[in-house]
N, C-alpha and C positions, 0 to 999 in steps of 0.2 A: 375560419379555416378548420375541417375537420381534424383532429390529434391522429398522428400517424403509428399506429402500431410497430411493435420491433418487429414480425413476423412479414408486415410487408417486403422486407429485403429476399431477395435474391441474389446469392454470389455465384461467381464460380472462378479459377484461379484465378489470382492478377487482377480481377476485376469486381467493385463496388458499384451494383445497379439496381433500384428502387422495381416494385412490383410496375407497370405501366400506368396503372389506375391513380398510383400517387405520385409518380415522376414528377407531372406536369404541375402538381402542387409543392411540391418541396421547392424547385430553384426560383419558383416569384420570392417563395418567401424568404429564402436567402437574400435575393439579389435585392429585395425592399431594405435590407440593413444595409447592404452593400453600400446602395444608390445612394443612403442618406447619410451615411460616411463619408462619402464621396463630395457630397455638398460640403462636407465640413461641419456636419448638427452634433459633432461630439464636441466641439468646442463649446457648446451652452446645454448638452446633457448627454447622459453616460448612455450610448450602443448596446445592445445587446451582442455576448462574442463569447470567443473561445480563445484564453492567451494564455500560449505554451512556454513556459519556462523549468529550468532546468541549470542544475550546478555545472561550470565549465566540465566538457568530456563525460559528459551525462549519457551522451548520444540521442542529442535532442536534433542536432541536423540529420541525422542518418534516418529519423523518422520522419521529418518533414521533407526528406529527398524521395521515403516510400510511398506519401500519401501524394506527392504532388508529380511523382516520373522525371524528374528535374536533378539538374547536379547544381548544388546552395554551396555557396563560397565555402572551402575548410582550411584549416592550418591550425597550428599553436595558438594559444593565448584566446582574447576576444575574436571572433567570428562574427557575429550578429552585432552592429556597433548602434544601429539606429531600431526601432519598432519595424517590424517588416509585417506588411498586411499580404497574406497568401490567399489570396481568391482563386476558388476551383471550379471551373464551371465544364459538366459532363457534356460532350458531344455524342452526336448519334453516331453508332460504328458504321469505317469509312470515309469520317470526315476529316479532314487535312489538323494538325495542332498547332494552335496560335497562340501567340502570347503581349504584353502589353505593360509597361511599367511606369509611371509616374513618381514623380512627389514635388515638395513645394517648391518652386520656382522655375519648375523646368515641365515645357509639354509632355504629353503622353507621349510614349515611344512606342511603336510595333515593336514587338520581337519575331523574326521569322524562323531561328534555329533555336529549338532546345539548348543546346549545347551552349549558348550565348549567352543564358540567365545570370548567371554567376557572374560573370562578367558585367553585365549590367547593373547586379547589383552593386559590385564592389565600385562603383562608377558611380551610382549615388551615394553611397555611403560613404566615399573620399568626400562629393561636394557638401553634403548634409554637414558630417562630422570632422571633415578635415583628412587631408592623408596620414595615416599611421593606425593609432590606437584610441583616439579620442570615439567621445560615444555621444547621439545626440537626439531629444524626446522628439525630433520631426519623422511623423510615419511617412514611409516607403509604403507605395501599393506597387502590387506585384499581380497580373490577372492571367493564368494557364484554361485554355481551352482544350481540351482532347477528348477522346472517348474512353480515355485509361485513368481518369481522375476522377474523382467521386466529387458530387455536389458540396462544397464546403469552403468555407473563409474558417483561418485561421489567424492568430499575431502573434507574431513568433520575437522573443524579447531576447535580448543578452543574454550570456551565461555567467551564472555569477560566480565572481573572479574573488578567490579569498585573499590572495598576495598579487602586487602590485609587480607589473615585469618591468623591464628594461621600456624607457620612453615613456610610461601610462602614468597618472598622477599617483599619486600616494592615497588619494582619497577613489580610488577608482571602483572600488569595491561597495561603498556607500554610494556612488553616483551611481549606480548597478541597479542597487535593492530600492534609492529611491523613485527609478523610474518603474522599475518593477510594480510597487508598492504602489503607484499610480495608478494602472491598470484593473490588477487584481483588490484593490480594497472595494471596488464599485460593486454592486450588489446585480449589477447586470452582467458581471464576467462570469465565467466558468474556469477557471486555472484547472489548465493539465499540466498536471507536475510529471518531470521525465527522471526516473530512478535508475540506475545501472544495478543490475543485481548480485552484485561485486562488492556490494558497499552496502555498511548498514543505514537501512532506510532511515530509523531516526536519527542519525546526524546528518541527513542532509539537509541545507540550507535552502529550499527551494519547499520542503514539504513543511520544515520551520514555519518560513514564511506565508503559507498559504495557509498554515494553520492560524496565526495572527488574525490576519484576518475573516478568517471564515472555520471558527472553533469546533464549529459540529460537524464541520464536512461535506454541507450542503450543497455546496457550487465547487467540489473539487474531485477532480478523476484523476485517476494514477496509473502512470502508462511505465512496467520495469523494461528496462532493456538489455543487452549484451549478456542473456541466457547460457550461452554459447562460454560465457567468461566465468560461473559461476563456481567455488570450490565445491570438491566431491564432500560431502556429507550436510551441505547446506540446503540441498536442493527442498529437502520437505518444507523448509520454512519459506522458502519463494513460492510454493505451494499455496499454503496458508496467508501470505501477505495477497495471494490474488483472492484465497477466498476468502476477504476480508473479517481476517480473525487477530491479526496483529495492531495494526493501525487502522482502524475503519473509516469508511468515506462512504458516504450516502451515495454518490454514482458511483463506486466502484474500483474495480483497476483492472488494465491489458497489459500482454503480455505480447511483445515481438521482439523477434530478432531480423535488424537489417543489417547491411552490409558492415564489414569491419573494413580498416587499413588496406588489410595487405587485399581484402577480395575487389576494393577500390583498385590496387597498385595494379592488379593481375586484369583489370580491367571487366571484372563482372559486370553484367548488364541490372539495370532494376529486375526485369523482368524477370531472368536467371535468381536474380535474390531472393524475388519472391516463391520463387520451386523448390529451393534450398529451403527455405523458413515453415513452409508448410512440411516438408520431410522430416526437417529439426522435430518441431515440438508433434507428428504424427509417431514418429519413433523413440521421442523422449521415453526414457522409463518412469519417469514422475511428470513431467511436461503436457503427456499426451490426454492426460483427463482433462486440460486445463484448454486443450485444442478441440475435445469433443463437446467440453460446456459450454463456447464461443468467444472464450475469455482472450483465444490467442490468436495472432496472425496480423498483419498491418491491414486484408481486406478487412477484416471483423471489425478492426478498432476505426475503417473509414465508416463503416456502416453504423457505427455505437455513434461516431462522433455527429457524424450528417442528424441521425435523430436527435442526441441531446440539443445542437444547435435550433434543429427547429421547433420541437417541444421546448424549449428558454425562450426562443422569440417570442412565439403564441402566448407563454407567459405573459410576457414584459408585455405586447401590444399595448391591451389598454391602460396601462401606466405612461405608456410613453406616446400617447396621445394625448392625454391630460396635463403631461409637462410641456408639450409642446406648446398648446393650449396659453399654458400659465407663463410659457416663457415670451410668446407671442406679444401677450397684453402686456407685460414687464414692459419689453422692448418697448410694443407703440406708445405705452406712457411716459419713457425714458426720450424717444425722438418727437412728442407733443414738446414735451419741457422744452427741448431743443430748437423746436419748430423749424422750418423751412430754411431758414438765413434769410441775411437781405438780398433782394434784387441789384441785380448792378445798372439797372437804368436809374438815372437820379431824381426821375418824377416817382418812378416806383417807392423808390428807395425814400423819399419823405412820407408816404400814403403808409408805408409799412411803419416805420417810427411813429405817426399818430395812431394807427391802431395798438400797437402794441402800449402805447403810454395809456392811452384812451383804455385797454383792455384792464390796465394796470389800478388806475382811479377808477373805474368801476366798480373792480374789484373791493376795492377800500373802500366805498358807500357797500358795497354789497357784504361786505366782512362785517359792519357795525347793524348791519339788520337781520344778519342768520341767514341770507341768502346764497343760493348755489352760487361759487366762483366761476371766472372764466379761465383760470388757470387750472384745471380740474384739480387742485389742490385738497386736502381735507384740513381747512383750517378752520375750521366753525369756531368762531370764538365765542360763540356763546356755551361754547360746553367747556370751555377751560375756565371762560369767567364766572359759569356757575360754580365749578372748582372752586376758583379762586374765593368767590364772594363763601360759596360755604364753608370755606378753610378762613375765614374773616368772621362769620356767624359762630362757626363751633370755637374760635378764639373769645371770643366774646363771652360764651357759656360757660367754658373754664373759667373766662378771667372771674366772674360769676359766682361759680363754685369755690373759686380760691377766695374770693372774698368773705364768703359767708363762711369760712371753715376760719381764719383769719379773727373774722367777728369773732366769733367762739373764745379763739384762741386770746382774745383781748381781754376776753370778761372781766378778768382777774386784775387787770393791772386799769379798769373802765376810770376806779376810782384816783388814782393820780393823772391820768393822761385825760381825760374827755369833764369829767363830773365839777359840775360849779357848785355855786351856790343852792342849787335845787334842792327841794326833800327828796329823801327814798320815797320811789314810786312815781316821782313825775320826769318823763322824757327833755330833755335840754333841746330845743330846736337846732341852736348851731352849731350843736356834736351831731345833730346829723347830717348838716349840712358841709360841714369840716369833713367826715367820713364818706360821704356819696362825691364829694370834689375830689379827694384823691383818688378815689378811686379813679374815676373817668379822667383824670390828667397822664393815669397810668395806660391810655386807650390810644392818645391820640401820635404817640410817636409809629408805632407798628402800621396805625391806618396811613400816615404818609409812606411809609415803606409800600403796603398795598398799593396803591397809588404808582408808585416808582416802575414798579415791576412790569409795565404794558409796556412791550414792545413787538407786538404783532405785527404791524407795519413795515418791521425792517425786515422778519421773515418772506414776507407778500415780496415786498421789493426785489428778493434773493430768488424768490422761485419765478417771478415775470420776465425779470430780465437775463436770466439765467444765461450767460456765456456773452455777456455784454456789459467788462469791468467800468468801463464809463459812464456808462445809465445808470449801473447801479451805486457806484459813489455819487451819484451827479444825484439821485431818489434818495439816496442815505443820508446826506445832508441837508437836506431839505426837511426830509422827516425826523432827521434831530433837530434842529432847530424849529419848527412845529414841537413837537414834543417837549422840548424845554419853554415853551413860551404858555403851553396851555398846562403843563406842569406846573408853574407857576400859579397860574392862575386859580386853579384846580386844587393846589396846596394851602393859597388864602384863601379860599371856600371853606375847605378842611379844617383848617383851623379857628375860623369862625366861629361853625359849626361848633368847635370843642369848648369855646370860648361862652357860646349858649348855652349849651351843656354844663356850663359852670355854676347858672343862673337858678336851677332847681327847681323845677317845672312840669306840673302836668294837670288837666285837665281833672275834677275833683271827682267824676262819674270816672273818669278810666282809672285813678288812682284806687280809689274804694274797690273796685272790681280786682284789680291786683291784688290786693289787700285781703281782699277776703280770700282769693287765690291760695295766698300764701299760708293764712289760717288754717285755710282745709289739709293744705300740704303738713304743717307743722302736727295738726292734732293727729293725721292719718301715721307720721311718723312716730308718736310718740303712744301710738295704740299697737304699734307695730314690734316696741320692745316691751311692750306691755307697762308705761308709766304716762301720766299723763299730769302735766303742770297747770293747774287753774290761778286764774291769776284776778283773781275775785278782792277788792279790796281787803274785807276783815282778816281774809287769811293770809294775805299778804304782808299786814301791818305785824304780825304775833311774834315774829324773828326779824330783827334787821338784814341778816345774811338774804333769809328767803323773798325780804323784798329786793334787796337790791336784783337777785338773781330775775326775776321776775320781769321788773326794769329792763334790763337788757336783754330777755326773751323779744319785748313788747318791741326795743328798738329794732334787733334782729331783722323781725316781723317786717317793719316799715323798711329797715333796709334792703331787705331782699324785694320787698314789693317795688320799692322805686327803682332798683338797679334792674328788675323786669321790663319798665318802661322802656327806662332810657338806653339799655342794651337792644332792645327792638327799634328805637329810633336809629339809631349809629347803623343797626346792620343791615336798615333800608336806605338809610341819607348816605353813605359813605360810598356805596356801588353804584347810587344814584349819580353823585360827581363824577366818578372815575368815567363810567358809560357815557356820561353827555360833553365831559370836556377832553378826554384822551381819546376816545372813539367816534364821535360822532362828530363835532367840533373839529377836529384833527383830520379826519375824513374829507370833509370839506376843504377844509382849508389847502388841505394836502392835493386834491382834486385840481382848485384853481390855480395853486401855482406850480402843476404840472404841463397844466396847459397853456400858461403863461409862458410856459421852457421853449411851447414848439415854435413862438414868434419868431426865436431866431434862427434862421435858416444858417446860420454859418456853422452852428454847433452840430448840423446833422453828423458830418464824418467823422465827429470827434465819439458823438452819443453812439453808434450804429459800428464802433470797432469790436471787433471780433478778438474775443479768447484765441490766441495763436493756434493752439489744439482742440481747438473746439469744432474745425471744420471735419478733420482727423476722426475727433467722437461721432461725429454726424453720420460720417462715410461709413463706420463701423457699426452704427446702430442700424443704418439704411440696408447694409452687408447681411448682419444678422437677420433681420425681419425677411429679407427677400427668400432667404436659404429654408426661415420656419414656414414660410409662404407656402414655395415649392414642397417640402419634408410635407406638410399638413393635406396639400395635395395626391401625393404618392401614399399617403394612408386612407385619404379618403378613396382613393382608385381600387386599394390593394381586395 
């Protein structure tokens, strides 16, 4: 849709009317926000709008009675108790004015007299909020047709109430600002703040709060009112707050004056108001510049607001196509989980129970080979168990590092705790065989813990049978007991294993190959701080110190090369059990005596009961999809 220039307006008194070239563009594109409010798409993402608020006695209805020709509930206290949505739609001159109001639990009403709005409202807003003072987040639509109203939806919110009157809560001022705060924190609202120009702009609570939320001013317009009321020598500073030199706002601020009290009491007409309003601020002594920049008058500010509304739409569109998009798939993946319910015929109703169990152990052979699920779930286990297994590898390399720093640290004390009868300079075979066994005794508690930790299965179970607590305890026990039986089994593997591992073993070509591994590492390190230890007999034998030191370089050596081995055996054998007896083993197992469950026909009504609320979820998931259905339609049309 092409951006509609300000210069397209045409007024003349009393009356807000677009050039003819862009009429017929401006009201689709309101009414496309309209339509999809209307469905109820703000419930799962923010509208784009315009919501008017204002501190009690702001004279926030006396502008929504100018923009819309309508007399809007007044009196003391709260006024506006519920959100009121003001839909204005221009008629061509000469055609009859209609009106139309809604909200939740009660059909759309005609309205046939003007004079009866008010009336109607206060008629929802008793059923909404209750009779009295109570206030309630359920929107009120309200829809005026005429030729005297300008294209435009507004939402017109409470006035907020600093003391609490006779009958209202105590907290009645926080339930105000929190509904408020609703509205306008969304980055799709435009908050028109209503200021009396009687009162100092910044204390008022209404500009507070739209500053909160929206600090630079970007989405906030400022409309002063009750001109008419203002003390003699203040006038140049109302001046200056319209041409935003006081408190700035990136849209701006208008200035009108509409009806007071007593022109109410005496029975002025709107129309009369607006004759008055334009002579006001054309004969202002200060006012009147503020009427020739276009800053003033209730038509000017229909015509400011009609644009910002639809230049913010045009914004927001493709955003809010994209959520809709994203909200879309949520949903259909949220009513997949769900899936259909059961059938209420009883042959159905078993066909259904074997596919879903059937769906269920597939899945579980399909979990243990990295295959796509049928639960469109993302549980690949093979990328948690590469996790896993390489948080099991890089445990191993520590333990690794901490042994060899450990060696080091032993040197000193080799001679009472390890050294027998040997001379300085020959290696004791079973100091090193004593030293590589504790080590690896220190490996095999944590690799049972690995081991422990699979419970993939019971997640699988949670997401197939989802809203069906009896399949799913009836699959939860099952696969603990599986689980605990090849746990077992899988545990004396593991320990086995360790018990081999005890035994001090490796092939004499992979060992030497380590071996000299570890040489090349040692002399690159010790070329590195710039010393190098040779360990050549003669020069060995010249100091007892330097041989012993020597000795224990050599054993180092051997011990870092064998704990290379056998830390690569463990961190291939150990993920090797866990995969073939918890996964795959389990799988199976868990497969047949799932299938085994369906033999009995009599546990079907028991397997196939329903989450009490889970029918509830269904109806609401199926509610929302059909609404983003329709909304994704009405944008692809627009």
């Amino acid at each position: 849709m092409a951006e509609i220039p300000a210069s397209t307006f045409c007024g003349s008194r009393g009356s807000n009317t677009l050039n003819q070239q862009y009429e017929e563009k401006v009201r689709p594109c309101i009414d496309l926000i309209d339509s999809l409010r209307s469905l109820g798409v703000e419930k799962d993402l923010a509208l784009p709008a315009i919501a008017v608020i204002g501190d009690q006695s702001s004279g926030k209805s006396s502008v929504l009675e100018a923009l819309s020709g309508v007399a809007l509930p007044r009196g003391s206290g709260i006024v506006t108790r519920c959100p009121l949505e003001l839909k204005m739609k221009r008629k061509k001159e000469g055609e009859d004015w209609s009106g139309k109001i809604s909200y939740p639990g009660h059909e759309e009403e005609k309205i046939g007299d003007p004079t009866s709005v008010g009336e109607k409202i206060e008629e929802a807003q008793n059923e909404m909020a209750g009779v009295g003072v109570g206030i309630s987040d359920e929107l009120i639509s309200l829809e005026i047709a005429s030729p005297d109203v300008p294209d435009l939806t507004l939402i017109d919110l409470p006035g907020i109430a600093r003391v609490a009157v006779k009958g209202q809560p105590e907290n009645i001022g926080d339930q105000i600002k929190r509904l408020i705060q609703r509205f306008i924190k969304k980055q799709e609202t435009i908050s028109l703040v209503v200021v009396p120009c009687n009162v100092d702009i910044a204390t008022t609570e209404a500009l507070k709060m739209a500053q909160q939320v929206d600090p630079e001013g970007e989405r906030t317009l400022g409309i002063l009112t009750k001109p008419d009321l203002v003390d003699k020598g203040t006038e140049q500073t109302v001046v200056e707050i319209v041409h935003n030199e006081i408190i700035p706002l990136k849209k701006g601020y208008m200035i009108v004056r509409c009806r007071g009290q007593k022109e109410i009491t005496e029975k002025v007409s709107l129309n009369e108001a607006l004759e008055t309003e334009e002579v006001f601020f054309k004969d202002h002594a200060y006012f009147h510049t503020l009427y020739s920049e276009g800053h003033a008058t209730v038509p000017k500010l229909a015509e400011k607001l009609t644009l910002e509304l639809v230049h913010h739409i045009e914004k927001s569109l493709p955003r809010l196509e994209e959520q809709i998009d994203e909200k879309l798939a949520q949903t259909q993946a949220e009513l997949d989980r769900y899936g259909n319910g059961p059938p209420s015929d009883p042959a159905q109703r078993l066909i259904f129970l074997i596919d879903k169990v059937t769906a269920f152990t597939q899945d579980a052979i399909s979990l243990t080979t990295g295959e796509e699920l049928n639960c469109g779930e993302n549980l690949n286990v093979f990328t948690s168990l590469r996790q896993e297994f390489g948080k099991w590898k890089a445990f191993l390399d520590h333990s690794g590092e901490n042994f060899n720093k450990k060696i080091e640290k032993e040197m000193d004390s080799y001679e009472e705790k390890y050294r027998g009868r040997e001379l300085p300079g020959f290696i004791n075979y079973k100091t090193f065989e004593v030293m590589v066994k504790e080590q690896i005794k220190q490996l095999e508690e944590p690799a049972v813990k690995k081991l422990k930790d699979i419970k993939v299965f019971l997640q699988l179970a949670q997401r197939n049978f989802t809203g069906f607590p009896n399949l799913i305890k009836t699959a939860k026990a099952k696969i603990e007991a599986i689980k605990q039986q090849k746990e077992a089994t899988a545990e004396s593997m593991l320990r086995t294993q360790f018990k081999m591992e005890l035994l001090v073993y490796s092939q004499d070509r992979t060992y030497s190959s380590s071996l000299s591994e570890s040489k090349k590492e040692e002399d690159e390190e010790q070329e590195k701080h710039g010393y190098k230890v040779k360990l050549s007999i003669p020069e060995i034998s010249r100091v007892f110190t330097k041989d012993n030191h020597a000795t224990l370089l050599e054993l180092t050596l051997h011990l870092k090369s064998y704990y290379r081995i056998a830390g690569q055996r463990l961190a291939d054998q150990i993920p090797l059990v866990i995969r073939y007896h918890m996964l795959q083993e389990s799988a199976i197992q868990l497969q047949r005596e799932m299938l085994q469950m369906l033999q009995d026909k009599e546990n079907l009504e028991f397997l196939l009961k329903e989450d009490s609320d889970i029918g509830s979820q269904r109806a609401t998931l199926q509610s929302r999809h059909t609404r983003l259905m329709k909304a994704r339609g009405y944008l692809v049309e627009f």
